[in-house]
Backbone as CSV, one residue per row, in Angstrom:
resi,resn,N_x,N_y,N_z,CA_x,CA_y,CA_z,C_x,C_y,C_z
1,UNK,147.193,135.915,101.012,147.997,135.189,101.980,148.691,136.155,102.931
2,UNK,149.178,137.257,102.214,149.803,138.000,103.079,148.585,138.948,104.160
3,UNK,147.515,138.788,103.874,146.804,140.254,104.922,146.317,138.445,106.180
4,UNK,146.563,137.052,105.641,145.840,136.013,106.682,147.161,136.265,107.621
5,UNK,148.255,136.607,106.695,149.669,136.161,108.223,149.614,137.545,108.827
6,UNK,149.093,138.260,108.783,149.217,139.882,109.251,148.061,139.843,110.700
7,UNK,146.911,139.133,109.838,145.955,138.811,111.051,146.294,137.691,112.316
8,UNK,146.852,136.838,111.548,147.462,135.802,112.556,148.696,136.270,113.494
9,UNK,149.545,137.356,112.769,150.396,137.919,113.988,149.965,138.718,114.918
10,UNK,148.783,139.269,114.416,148.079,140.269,115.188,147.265,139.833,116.179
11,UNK,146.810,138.678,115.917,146.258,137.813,116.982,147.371,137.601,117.976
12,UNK,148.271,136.738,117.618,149.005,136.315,118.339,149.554,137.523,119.637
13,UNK,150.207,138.468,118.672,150.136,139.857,119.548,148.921,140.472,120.865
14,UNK,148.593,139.989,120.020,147.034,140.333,121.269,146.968,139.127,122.610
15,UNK,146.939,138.241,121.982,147.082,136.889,122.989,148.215,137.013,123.820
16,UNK,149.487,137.276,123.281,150.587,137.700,124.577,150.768,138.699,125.056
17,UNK,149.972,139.753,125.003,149.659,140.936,125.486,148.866,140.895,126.512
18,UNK,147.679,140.239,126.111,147.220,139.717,127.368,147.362,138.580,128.389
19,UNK,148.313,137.851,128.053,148.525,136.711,129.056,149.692,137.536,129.493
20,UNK,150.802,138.412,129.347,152.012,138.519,129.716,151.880,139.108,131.083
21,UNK,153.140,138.967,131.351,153.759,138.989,132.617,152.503,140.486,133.663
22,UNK,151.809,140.510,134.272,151.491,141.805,135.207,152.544,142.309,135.245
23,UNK,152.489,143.537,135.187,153.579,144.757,135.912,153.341,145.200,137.460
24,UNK,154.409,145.122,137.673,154.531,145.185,139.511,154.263,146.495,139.717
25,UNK,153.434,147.218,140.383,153.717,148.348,140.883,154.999,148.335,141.496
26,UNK,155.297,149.684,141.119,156.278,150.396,142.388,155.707,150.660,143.665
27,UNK,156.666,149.753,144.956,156.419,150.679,145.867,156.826,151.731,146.544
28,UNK,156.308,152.629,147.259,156.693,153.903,147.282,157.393,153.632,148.580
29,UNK,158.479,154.173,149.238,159.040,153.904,150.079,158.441,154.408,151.363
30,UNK,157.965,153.693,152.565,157.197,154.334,153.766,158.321,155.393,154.267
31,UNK,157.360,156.336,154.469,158.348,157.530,155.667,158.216,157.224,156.882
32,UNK,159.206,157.266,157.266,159.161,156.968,159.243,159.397,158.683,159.739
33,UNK,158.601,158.560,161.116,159.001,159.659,161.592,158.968,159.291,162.854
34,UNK,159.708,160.428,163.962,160.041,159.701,165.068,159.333,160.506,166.027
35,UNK,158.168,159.758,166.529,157.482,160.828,167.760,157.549,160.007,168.956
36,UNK,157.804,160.870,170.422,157.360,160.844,171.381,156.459,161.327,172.092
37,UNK,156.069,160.310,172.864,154.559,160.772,173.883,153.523,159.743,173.227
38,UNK,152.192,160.384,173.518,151.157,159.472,173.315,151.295,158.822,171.967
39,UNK,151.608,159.863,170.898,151.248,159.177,169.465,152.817,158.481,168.798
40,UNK,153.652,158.110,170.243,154.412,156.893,169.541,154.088,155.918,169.694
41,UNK,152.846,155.405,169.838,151.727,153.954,170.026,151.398,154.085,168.352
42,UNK,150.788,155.306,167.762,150.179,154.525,166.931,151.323,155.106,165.468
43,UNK,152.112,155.570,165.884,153.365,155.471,164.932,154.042,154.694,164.317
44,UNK,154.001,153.680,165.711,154.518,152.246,165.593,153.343,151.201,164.412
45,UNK,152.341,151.573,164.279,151.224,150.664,163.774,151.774,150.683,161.969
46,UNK,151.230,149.534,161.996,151.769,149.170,159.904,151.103,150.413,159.151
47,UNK,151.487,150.813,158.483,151.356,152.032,156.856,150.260,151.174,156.118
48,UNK,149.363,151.799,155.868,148.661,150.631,154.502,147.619,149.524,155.019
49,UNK,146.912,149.205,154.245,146.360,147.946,154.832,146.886,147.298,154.399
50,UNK,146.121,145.565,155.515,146.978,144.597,155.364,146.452,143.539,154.461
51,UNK,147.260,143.044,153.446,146.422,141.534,152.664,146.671,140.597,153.057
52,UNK,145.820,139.996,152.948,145.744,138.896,153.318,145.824,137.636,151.676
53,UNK,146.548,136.851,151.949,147.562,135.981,151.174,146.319,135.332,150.058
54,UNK,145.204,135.004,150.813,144.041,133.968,150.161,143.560,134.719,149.351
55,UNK,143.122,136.535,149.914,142.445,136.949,148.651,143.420,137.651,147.880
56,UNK,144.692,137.565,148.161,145.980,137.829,147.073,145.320,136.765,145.616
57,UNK,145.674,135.551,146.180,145.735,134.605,145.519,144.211,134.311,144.789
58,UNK,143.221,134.459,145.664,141.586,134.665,144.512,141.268,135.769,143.613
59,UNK,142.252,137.063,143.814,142.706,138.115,143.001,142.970,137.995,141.593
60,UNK,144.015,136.741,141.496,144.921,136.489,140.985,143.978,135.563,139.775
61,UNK,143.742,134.444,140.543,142.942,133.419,139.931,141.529,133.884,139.293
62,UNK,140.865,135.138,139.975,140.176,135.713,138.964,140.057,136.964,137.890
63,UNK,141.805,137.469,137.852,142.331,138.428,136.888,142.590,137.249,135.472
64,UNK,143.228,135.668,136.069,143.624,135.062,135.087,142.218,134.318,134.285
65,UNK,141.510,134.116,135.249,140.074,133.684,134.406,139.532,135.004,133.461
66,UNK,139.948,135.920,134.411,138.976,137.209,132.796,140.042,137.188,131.787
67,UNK,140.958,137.235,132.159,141.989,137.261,130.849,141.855,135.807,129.621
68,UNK,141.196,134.448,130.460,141.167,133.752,129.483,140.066,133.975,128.923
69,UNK,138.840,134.499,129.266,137.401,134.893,128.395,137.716,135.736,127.387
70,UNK,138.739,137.018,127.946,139.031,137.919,126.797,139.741,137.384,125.598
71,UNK,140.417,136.538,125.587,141.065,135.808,124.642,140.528,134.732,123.766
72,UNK,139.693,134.231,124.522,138.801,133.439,124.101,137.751,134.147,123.223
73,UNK,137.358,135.276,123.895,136.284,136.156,122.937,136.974,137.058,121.159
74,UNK,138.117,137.415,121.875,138.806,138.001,120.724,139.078,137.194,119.808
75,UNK,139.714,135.187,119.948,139.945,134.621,118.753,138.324,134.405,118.209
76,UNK,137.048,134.100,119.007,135.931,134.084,117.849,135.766,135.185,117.323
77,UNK,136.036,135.938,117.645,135.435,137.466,116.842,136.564,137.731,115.997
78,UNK,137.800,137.084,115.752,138.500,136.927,114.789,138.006,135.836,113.700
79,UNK,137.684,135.094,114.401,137.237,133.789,113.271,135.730,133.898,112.737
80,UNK,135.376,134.802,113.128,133.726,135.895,112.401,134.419,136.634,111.540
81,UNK,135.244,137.324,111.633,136.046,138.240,110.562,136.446,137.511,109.742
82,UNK,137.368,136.230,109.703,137.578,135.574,108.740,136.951,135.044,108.109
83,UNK,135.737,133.990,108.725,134.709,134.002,108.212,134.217,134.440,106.918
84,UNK,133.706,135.928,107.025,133.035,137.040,106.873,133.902,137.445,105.646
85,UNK,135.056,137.373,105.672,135.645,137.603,104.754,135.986,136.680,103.534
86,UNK,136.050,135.286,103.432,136.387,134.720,102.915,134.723,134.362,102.054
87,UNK,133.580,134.433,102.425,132.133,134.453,102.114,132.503,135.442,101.451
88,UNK,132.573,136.659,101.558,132.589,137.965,100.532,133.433,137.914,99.478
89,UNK,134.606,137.223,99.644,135.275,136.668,98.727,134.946,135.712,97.654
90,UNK,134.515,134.890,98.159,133.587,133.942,97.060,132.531,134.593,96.370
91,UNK,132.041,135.391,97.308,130.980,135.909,96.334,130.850,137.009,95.070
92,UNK,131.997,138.109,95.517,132.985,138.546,94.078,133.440,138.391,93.157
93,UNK,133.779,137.019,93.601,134.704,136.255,92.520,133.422,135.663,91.623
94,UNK,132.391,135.191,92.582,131.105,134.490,91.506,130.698,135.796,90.877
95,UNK,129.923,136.910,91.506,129.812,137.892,90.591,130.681,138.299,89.498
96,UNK,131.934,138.513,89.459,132.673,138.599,88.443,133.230,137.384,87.213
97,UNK,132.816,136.313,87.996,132.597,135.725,86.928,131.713,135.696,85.893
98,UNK,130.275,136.076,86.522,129.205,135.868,86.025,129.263,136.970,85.199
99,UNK,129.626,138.657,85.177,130.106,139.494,84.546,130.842,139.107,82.904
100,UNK,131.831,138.029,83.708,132.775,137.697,82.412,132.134,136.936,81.706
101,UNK,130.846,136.303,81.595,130.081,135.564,81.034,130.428,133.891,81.272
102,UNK,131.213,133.492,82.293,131.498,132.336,82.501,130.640,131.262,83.264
């Protein structure tokens, strides 16, 4: 009983590990510098490229779809282990019975 609740927290652990919160990058603070003449045209221009909001958001919607496959894949391949284990179990116990002459 105690190694099924060890696996079941460990699952669980895994499952909010992967659904939890993204971590924000830091952003790094832009440097301004101040030029005159020709190249205060493109001084003025944005740092970085620019996103655009839609594929923010299809980003998003397909980080959260792999995250539900991974979770999805990890509880069957938990429930193959358990499985797997509880078969090997029975079958010990029949061998050792059969040992004990029962």
């Amino acid at each position: 009983m105690r190694k099924m609740r060890g696996l079941v927290s460990a699952l669980l652990l895994g499952v909010l590990l992967s659904f939890g919160a993204p971590t924000a990058a830091a952003a790094a603070p832009a440097v301004v510098s101040v030029v005159h003449g020709p190249l205060a045209e493109q001084a003025n221009a944005p740092v970085g490229p620019v996103i655009d909001p839609a594929d923010n958001e299809r980003a998003n919607a397909q980080k959260t779809k792999n995250k539900i496959v991974v979770g999805v894949i990890a509880a069957v391949l938990l429930g193959i282990v358990l499985w797997g284990r509880s078969i090997r179990r029975k079958k010990r116990k029949k061998s050792s019975d059969q040992a004990k002459g029962k």
